[in-house]
MILO-786036 format. One record per residue (C-alpha): residue in one letter; y negated, x, z; residue number from 1. Coordinates in Angstrom, 2 decimals. Each point is the difference from the previous one (the first is absolute). Layout:
<sites>
res yy xx zz n
A Y X Z NUM $
...
</sites>
This chain:
<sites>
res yy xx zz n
X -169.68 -3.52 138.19 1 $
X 3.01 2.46 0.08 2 $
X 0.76 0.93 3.24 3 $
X 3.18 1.84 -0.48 4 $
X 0.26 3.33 2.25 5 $
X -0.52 3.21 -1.14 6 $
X 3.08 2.75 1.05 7 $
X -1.05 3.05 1.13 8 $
X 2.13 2.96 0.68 9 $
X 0.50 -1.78 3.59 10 $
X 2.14 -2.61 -1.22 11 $
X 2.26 2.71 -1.12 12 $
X 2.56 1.74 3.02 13 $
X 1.32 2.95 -1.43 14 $
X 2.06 2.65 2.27 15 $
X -1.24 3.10 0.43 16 $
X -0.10 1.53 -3.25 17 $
X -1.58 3.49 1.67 18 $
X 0.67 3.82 -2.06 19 $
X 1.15 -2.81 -3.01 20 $
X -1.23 0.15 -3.33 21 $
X -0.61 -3.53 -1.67 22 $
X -0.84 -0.38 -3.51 23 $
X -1.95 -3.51 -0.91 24 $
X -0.91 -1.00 -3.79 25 $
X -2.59 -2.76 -0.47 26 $
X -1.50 1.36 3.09 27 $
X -3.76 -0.56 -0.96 28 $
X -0.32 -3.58 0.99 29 $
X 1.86 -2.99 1.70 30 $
X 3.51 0.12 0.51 31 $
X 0.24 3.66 0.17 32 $
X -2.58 0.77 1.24 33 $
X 1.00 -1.80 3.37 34 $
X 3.39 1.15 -0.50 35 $
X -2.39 3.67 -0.18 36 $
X -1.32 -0.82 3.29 37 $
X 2.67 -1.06 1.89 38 $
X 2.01 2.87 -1.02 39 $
X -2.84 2.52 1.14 40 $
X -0.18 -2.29 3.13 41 $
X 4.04 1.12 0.93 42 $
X -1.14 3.88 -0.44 43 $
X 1.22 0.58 -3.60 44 $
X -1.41 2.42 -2.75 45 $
X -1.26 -1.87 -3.09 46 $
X 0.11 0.44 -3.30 47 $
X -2.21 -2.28 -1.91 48 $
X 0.45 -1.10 -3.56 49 $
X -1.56 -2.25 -2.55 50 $
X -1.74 -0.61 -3.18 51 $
X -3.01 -1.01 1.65 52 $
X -1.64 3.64 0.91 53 $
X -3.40 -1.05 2.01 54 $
X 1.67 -2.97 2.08 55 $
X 2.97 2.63 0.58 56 $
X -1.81 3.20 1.15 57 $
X -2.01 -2.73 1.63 58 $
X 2.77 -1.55 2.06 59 $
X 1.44 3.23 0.74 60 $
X -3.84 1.50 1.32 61 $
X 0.20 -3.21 2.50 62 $
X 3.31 0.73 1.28 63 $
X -0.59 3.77 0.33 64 $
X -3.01 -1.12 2.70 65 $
X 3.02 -0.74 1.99 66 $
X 1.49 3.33 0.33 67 $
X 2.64 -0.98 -2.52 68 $
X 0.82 2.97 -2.73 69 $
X 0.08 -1.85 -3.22 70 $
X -1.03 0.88 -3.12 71 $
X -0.65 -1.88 -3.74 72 $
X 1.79 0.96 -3.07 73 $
X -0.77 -2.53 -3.01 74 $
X 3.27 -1.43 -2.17 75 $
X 0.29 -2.82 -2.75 76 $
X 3.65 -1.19 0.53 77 $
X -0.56 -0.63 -3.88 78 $
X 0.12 3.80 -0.76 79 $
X 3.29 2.00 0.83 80 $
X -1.65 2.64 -0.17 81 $
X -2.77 -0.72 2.26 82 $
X 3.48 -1.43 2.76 83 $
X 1.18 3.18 -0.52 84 $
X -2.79 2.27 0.69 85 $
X -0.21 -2.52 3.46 86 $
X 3.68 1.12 0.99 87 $
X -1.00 3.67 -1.05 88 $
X -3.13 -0.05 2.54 89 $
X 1.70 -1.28 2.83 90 $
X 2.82 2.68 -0.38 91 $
X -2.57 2.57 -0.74 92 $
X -2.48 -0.91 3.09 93 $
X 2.55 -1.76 2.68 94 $
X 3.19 1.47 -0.96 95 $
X 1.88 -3.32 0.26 96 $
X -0.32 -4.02 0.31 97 $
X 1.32 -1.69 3.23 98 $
X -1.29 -3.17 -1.11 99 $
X -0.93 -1.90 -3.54 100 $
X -1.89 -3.57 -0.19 101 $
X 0.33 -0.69 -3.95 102 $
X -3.14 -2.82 0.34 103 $
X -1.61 0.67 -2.66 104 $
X -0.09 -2.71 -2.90 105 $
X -2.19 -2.00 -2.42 106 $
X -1.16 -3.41 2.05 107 $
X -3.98 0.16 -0.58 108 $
X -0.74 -3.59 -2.57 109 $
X 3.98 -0.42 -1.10 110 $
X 0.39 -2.42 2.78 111 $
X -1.77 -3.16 -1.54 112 $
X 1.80 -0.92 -3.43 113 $
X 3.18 -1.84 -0.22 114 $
X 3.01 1.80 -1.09 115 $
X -0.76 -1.54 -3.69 116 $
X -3.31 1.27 -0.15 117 $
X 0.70 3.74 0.75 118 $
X -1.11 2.17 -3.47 119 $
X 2.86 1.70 -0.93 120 $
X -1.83 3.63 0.49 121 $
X -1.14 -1.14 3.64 122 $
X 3.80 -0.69 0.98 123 $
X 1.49 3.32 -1.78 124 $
X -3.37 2.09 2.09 125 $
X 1.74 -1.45 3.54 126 $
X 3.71 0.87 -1.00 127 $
X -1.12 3.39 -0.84 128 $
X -2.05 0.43 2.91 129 $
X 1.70 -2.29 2.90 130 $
X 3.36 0.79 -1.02 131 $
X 0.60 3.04 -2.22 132 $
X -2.35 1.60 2.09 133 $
X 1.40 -0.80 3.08 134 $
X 3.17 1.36 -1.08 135 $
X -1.74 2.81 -0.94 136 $
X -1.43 1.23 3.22 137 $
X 3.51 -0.71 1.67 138 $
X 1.62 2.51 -2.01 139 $
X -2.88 2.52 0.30 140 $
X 0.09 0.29 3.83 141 $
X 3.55 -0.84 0.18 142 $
X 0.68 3.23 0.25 143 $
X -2.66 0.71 2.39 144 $
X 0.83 -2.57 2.73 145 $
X 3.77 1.69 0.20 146 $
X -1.67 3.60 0.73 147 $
X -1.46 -1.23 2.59 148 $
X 3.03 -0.41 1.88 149 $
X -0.60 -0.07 3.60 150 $
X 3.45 -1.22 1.07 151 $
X 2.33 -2.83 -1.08 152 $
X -1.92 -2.49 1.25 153 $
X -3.10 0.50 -1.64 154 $
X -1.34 -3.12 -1.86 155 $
X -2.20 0.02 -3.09 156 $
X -1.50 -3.42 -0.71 157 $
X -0.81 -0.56 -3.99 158 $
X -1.77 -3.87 -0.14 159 $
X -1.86 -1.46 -2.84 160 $
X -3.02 -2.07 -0.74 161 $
X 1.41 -3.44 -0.91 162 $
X -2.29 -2.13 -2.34 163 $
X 1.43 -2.53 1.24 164 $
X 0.26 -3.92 -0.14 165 $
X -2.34 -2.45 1.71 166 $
X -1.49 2.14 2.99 167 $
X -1.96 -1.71 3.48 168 $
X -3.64 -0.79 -1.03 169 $
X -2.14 2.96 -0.11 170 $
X 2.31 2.34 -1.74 171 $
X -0.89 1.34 -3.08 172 $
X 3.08 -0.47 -1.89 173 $
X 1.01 -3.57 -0.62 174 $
X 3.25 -1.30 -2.44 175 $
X 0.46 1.82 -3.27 176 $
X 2.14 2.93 -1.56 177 $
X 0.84 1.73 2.93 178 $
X 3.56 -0.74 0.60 179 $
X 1.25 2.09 -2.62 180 $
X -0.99 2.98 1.21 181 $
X 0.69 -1.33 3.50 182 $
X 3.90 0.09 -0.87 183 $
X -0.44 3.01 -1.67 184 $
X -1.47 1.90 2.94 185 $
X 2.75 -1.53 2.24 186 $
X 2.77 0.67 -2.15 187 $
X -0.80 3.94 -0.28 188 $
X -0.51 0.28 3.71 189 $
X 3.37 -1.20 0.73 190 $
X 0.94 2.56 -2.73 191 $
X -1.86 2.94 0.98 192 $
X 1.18 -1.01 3.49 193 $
X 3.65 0.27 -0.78 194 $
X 0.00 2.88 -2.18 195 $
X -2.07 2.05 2.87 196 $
X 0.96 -0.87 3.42 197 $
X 2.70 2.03 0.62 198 $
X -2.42 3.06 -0.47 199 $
X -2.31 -2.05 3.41 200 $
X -2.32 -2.33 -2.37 201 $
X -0.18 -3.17 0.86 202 $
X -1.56 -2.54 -2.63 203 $
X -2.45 -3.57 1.49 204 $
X -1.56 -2.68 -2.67 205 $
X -2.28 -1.76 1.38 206 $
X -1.84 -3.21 -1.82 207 $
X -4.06 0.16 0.96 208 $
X -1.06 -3.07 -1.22 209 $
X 0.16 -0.96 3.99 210 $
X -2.13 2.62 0.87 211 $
X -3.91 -1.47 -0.06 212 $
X -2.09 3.35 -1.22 213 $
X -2.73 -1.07 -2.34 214 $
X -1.85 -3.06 -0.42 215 $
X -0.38 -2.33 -3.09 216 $
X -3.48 -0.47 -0.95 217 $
</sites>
């Protein structure tokens, strides 16, 4: 029987993220979900995103019981388009981004094949998704996490939702393709981080396979 523990937003310490703005894709379920919560938990303002509309507007409803403003706005991170009309929203309804947690990604039944038995249509779906999106949504609210400038020691955090290798039992994603788009993410968050931190934005990968969220069956 699988007794690993399931995190909640109270394994998560966060400072106090109060009057902030914080974008999270793949917010409907798992990982960002409780990266949802504990966000909402330090006082922030949420903006919800994913391509899963009822778990989303779902996941926002249950934080909103907890006084939290947050709202749902559906994206496909394989549409420019639909990453653009994200960034567009935001600007149009808060002005600004303090805060953007690129989590979103393709993980749901990649995770079992070996690297050799990926199709080659399955593989080119998560680069275009886990990686072009990614890079996608980082230079749509670029430009919105450096108007929100509150002083030149504001910090925007911009993480990712690694695939992953070979997770603790109980995680959903287990060896397979991931690591390319792992580098990938990295490698344009130290770039984006570089180009923009002399305007105040300040650039954090973070690997999630650690983080225990959702439950193998």
């Amino acid at each position: 029987m699988n007794t690993t523990p399931h995190h909640t937003m109270a394994d998560i310490s966060l400072p106090s993220l109060k009057g902030r703005t914080i974008v999270v894709t793949g917010a409907a379920r798992g990982v960002g979900r409780v990266i949802a919560e504990a966000c909402a938990a330090a006082g922030a303002r949420l903006v919800l995103a994913d391509v899963l509309e009822a778990a989303g507007r779902e996941t926002a409803a249950t934080i909103a019981q907890s006084g939290t403003p947050v709202r749902f706005v559906t994206v496909d991170l394989a549409d420019p388009d639909s990453i653009a009309q994200l960034a567009a929203d935001v600007e149009t309804h808060e002005g600004c981004a303090d805060g953007l947690v690129n989590n979103a990604a393709i993980a749901t039944g990649i995770g079992g094949p070996l690297f050799d038995e990926i199709e080659i249509d399955v593989w080119d779906r998560v680069m275009q998704v886990n990686a072009r999106g990614t890079w996608l949504v980082t230079r749509a609210f670029a430009p919105l996490l450096v108007k929100s400038g509150t002083g030149p020691h504001r910090q925007y955090r911009i993480g990712y939702r690694a695939m992953g290798r070979t997770a603790p039992a109980g995680l959903c994603r287990k060896q397979g393709c991931g690591d390319g788009d792992d580098a990938f993410a990295v490698a344009r968050t130290r770039a984006k981080g570089r180009r923009h931190y002399g305007g105040g934005a300040r650039y954090h990968a973070q690997r999630s396979h650690r983080i225990c969220a959702e439950r193998a069956p």
